[in-house]
VONUFI-833771 format. One record per residue (C-alpha): residue number from 1; residue in three letters; x, y, z. Coordinates in Angstrom, 3 decimals. Layout:
N
NUM|ala|X|Y|Z
...
This chain:
301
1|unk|44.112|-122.880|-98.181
2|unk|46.260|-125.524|-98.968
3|unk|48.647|-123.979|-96.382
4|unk|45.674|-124.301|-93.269
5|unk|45.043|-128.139|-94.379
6|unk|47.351|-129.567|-91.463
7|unk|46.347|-127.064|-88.805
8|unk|43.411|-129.095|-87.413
9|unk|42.377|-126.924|-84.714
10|unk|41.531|-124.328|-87.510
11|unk|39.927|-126.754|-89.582
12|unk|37.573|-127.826|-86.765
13|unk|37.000|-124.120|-85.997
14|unk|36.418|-123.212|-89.577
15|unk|33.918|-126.210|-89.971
16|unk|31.671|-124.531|-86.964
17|unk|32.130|-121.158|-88.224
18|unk|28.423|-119.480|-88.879
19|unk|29.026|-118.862|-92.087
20|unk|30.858|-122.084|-93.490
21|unk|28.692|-124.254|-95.935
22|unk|28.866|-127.787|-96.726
23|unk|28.116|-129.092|-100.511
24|unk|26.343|-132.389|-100.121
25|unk|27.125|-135.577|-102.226
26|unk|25.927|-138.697|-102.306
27|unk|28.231|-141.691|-103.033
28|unk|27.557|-142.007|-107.026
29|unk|29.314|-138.128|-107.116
30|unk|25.806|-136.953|-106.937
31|unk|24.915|-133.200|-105.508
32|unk|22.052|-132.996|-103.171
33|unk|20.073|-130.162|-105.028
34|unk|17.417|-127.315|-103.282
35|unk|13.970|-129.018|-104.378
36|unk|12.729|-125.657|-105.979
37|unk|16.060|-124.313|-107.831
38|unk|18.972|-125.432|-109.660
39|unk|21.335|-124.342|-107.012
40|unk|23.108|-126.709|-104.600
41|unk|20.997|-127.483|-100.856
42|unk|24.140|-125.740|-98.887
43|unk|24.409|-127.734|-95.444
44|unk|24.049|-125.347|-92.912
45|unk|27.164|-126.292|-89.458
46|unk|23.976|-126.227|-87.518
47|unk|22.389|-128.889|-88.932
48|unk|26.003|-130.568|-89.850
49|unk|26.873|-130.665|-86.457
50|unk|23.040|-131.534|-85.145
51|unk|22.614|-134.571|-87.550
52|unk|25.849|-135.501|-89.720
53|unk|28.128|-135.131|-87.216
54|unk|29.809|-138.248|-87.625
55|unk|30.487|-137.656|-91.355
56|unk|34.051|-136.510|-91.726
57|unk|34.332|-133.549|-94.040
58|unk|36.797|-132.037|-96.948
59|unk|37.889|-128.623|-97.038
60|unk|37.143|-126.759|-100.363
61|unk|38.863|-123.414|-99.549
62|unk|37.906|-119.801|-98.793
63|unk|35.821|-117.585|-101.078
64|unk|33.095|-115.047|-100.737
65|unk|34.087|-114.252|-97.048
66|unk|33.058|-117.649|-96.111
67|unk|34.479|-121.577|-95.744
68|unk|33.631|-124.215|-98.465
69|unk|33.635|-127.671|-97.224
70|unk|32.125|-131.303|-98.844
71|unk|30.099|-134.412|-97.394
72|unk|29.706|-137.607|-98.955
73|unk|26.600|-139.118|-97.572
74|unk|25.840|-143.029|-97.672
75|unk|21.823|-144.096|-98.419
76|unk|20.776|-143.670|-94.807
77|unk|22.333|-140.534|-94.587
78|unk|21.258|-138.966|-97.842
79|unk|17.251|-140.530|-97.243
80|unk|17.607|-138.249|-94.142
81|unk|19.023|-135.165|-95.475
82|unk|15.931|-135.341|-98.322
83|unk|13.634|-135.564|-95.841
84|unk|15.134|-132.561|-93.765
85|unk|15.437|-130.204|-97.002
86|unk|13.539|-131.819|-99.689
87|unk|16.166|-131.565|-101.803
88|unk|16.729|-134.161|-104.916
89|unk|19.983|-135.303|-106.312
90|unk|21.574|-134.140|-109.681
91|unk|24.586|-134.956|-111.447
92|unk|27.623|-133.276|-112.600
93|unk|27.115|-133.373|-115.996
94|unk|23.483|-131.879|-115.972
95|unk|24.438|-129.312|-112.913
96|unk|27.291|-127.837|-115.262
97|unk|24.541|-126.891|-117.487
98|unk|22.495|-125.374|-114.868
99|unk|24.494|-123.846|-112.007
100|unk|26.384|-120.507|-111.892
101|unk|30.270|-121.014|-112.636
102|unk|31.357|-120.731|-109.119
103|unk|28.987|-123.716|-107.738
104|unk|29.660|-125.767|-110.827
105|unk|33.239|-125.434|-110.013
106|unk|32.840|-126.390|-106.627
107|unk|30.334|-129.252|-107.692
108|unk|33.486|-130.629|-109.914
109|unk|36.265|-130.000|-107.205
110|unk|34.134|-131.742|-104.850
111|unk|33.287|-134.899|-107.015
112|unk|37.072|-134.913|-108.620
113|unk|38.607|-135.038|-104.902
114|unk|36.404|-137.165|-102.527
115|unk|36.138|-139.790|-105.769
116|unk|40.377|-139.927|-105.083
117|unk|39.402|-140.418|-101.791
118|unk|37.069|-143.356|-102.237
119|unk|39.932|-144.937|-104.791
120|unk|42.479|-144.884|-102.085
121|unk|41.113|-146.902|-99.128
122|unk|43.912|-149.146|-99.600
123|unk|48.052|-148.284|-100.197
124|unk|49.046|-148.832|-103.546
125|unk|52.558|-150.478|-101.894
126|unk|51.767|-152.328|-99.864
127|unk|47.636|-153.152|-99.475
128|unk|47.206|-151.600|-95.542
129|unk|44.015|-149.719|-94.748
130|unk|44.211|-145.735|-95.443
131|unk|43.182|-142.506|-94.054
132|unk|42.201|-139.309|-94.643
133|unk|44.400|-136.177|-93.278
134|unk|45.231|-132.793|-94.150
135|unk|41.557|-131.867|-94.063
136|unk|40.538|-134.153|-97.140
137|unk|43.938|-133.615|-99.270
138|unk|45.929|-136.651|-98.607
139|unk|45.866|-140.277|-97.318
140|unk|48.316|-142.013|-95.122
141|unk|48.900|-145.773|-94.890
142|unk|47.974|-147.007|-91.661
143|unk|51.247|-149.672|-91.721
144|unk|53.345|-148.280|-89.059
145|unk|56.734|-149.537|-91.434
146|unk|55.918|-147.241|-93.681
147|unk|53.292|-144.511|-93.479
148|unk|53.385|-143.733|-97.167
149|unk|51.243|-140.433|-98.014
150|unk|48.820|-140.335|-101.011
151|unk|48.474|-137.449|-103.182
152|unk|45.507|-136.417|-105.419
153|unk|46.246|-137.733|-109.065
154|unk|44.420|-136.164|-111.974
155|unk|45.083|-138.359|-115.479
156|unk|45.434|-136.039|-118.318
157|unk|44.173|-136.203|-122.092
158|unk|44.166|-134.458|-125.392
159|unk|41.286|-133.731|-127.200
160|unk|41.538|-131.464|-130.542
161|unk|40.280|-130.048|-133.516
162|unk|41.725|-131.171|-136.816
163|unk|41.393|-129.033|-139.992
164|unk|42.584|-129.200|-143.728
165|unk|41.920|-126.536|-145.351
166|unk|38.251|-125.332|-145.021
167|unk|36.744|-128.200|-143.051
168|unk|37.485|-129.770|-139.730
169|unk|37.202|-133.993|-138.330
170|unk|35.016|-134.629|-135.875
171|unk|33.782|-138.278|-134.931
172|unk|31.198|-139.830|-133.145
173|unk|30.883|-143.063|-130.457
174|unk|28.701|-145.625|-130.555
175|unk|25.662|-145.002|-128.375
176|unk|26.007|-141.117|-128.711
177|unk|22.887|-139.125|-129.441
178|unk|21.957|-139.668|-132.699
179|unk|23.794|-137.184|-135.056
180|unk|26.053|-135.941|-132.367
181|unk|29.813|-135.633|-133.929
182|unk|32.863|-134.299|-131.670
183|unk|36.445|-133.672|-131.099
184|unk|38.702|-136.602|-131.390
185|unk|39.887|-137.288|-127.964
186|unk|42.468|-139.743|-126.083
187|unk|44.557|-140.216|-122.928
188|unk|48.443|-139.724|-122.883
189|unk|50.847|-142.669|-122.239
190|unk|53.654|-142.550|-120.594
191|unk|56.794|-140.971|-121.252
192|unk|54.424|-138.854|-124.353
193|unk|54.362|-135.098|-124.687
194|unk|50.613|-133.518|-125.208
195|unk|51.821|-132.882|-129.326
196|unk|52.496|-136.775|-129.563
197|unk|49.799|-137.307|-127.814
198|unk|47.475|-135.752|-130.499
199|unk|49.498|-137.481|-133.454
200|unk|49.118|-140.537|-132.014
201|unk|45.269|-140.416|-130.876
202|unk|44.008|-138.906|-134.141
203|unk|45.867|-141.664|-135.951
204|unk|44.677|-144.487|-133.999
205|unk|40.897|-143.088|-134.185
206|unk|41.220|-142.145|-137.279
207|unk|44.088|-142.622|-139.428
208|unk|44.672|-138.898|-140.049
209|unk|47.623|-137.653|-139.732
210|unk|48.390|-134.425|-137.976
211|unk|51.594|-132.338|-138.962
212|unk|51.670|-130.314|-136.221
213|unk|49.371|-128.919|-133.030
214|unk|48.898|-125.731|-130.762
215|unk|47.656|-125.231|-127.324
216|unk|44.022|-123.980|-127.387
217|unk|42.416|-124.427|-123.855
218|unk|42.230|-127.042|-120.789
219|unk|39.100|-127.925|-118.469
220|unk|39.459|-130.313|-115.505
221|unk|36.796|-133.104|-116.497
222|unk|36.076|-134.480|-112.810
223|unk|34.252|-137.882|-114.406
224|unk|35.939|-139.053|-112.369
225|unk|39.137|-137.388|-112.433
226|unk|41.011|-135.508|-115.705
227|unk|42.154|-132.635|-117.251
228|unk|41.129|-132.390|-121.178
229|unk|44.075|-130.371|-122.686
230|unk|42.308|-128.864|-125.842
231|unk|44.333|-128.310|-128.893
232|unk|43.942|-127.089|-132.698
233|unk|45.607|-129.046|-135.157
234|unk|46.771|-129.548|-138.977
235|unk|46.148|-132.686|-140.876
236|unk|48.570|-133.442|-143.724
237|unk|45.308|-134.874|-145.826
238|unk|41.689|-135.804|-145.413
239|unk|42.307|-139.586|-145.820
240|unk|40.093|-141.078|-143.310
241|unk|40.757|-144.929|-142.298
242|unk|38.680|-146.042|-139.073
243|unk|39.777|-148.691|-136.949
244|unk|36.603|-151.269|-135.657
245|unk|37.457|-150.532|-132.173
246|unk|37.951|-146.614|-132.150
247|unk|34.756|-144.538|-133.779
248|unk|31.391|-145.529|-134.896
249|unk|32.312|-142.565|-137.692
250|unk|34.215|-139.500|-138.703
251|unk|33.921|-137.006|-141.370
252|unk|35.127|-133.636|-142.160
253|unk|32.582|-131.167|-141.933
254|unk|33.156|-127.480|-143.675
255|unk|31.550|-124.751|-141.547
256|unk|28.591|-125.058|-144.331
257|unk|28.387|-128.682|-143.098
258|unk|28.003|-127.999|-139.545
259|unk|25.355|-124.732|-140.344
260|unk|22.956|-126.789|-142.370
261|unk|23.410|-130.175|-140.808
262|unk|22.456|-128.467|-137.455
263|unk|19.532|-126.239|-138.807
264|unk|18.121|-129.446|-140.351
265|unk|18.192|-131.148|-136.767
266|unk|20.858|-133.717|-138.230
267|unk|24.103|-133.020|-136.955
268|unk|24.335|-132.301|-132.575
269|unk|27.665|-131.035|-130.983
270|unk|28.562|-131.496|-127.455
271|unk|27.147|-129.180|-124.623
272|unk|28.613|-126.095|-123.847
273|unk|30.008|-127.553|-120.948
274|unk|32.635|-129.162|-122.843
275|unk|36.054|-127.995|-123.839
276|unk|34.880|-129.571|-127.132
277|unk|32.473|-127.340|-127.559
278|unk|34.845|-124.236|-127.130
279|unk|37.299|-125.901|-130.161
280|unk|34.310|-126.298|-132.411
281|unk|33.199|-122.791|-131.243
282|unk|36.735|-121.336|-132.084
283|unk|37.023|-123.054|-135.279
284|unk|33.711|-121.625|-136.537
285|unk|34.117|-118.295|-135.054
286|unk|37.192|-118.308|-137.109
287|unk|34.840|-118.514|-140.303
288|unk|31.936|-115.648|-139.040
289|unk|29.742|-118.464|-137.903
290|unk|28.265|-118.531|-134.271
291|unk|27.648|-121.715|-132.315
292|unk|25.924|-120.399|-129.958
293|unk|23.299|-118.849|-132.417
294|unk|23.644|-122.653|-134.346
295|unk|22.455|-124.317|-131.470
296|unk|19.899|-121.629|-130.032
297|unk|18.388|-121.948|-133.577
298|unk|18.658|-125.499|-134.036
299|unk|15.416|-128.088|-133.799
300|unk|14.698|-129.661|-130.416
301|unk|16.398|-133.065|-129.986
């Protein structure tokens, strides 16, 4: 409704409309969850208007035959709202696992654009106080001189799947789970097209060296604010040289590798969550093996 945002008379009237629910967050990016299901605790306008008022709201959209809006609740607020609904607070990362696809996505829209919000008190040219206008969408420097409008930025990265041959490079962090092995993944610098991007991040991480890469998939990655552009990719050898400040590890792993290691409980991927998760997914399904059956079969962790 990105054409409504301005109209405030219709955003006031939308936020009253009977039907019109509010997704609750706290301000860590936290959900306010119902306290007997893994579903978000919808804020009825009733109770908006009755108690929270004063809280100034974001406009998701339309969907469902019904208005989606957001509230960020400070401590006081959010102690209150428990003790109305008994709801609990969940984060992103474990709600993405847990809620259908349309509240997830509205659980990461949420987060991605009031975290903007809360990142722009201030202008960026010239330090005056900002606010919020076109119902949660932009913010407008308060210096008269001026008036400069803010925009929602999202910083993109590259993460990808490298293969040579019949196995693939995946690395892991320090302080991951133990076992856990991914995607190499990095952000992209200025004045860089996604393919450099790749070349350049694998390289640094790992001193591979990719001859080429293809689009696979993206996934906005609202912690706090990105969009992972996914990407297969072709090494021009398996010589691995790690830097001290880039991976704790990497390895190339043939789809073998990754069926045994995770049946023996000592190899872990990323949740399905992930647009890391879909690469390895690909790149296995690509050999007849199922990830899905890996991990449903694998040992608790």
């Amino acid at each position: 409704m990105a054409e409504r945002r301005d109209d405030r008379l219709w955003v006031e009237e939308t936020e009253r409309g009977a039907e019109t629910r509010f997704l609750v967050l706290d301000t860590e990016g936290q959900a306010f969850v119902a306290g007997d299901a893994d579903t978000p605790c919808w804020m009825p306008p009733s109770m908006r208007n009755e108690r929270f008022g004063d809280v100034v709201a974001t406009l998701l959209g339309l969907a469902d035959g019904r208005a989606w809006f957001t509230l960020v609740l400070d401590e006081a607020h959010g102690e209150l709202y428990e003790t109305l609904t008994g709801a609990r607070r969940m984060s992103l990362r474990e709600a993405g696992l847990l809620f259908d696809a349309f509240e997830a996505g509205l659980f990461a829209y949420a987060k991605g654009v009031t975290h903007w919000q809360r990142q722009t008190r201030y202008c960026t040219l010239c330090g005056a106080p900002t606010v919020v206008v076109a119902a949660g969408h932009r913010v407008q420097c308060t210096n008269p001189d001026g008036a400069h409008l803010h925009f929602p930025r999202t910083d993109a990265a590259i993460i990808v799947i490298v293969e040579h041959g019949d196995a693939c490079l995946l690395g892991r962090q320090r302080g991951w789970p133990q076992g856990r092995y991914s995607t190499l993944a990095g952000f992209i610098e200025p004045g860089e097209s996604l393919e450099d991007a790749v070349k350049r991040e694998v390289r640094e991480e790992s001193g591979v060296e990719v001859l080429h890469a293809t689009y696979h998939s993206s996934q906005p990655w609202p912690m706090p604010a990105s969009l992972m552009v996914g990407f297969t990719a072709v090494a021009a050898s398996r010589d691995i040289r790690l830097r001290d400040d880039e991976l704790e590890d990497a390895r190339w792993f043939t789809a073998d590798d990754i069926v045994s290691g995770m049946a023996a409980g000592t190899l872990g991927v990323p949740p399905p969550l992930s647009v890391s998760y879909r690469l390895i997914e690909h790149w296995l399904a690509l050999r007849g093996v199922s990830l899905g059956e890996l991990v449903a079969n694998a040992p608790k962790r």
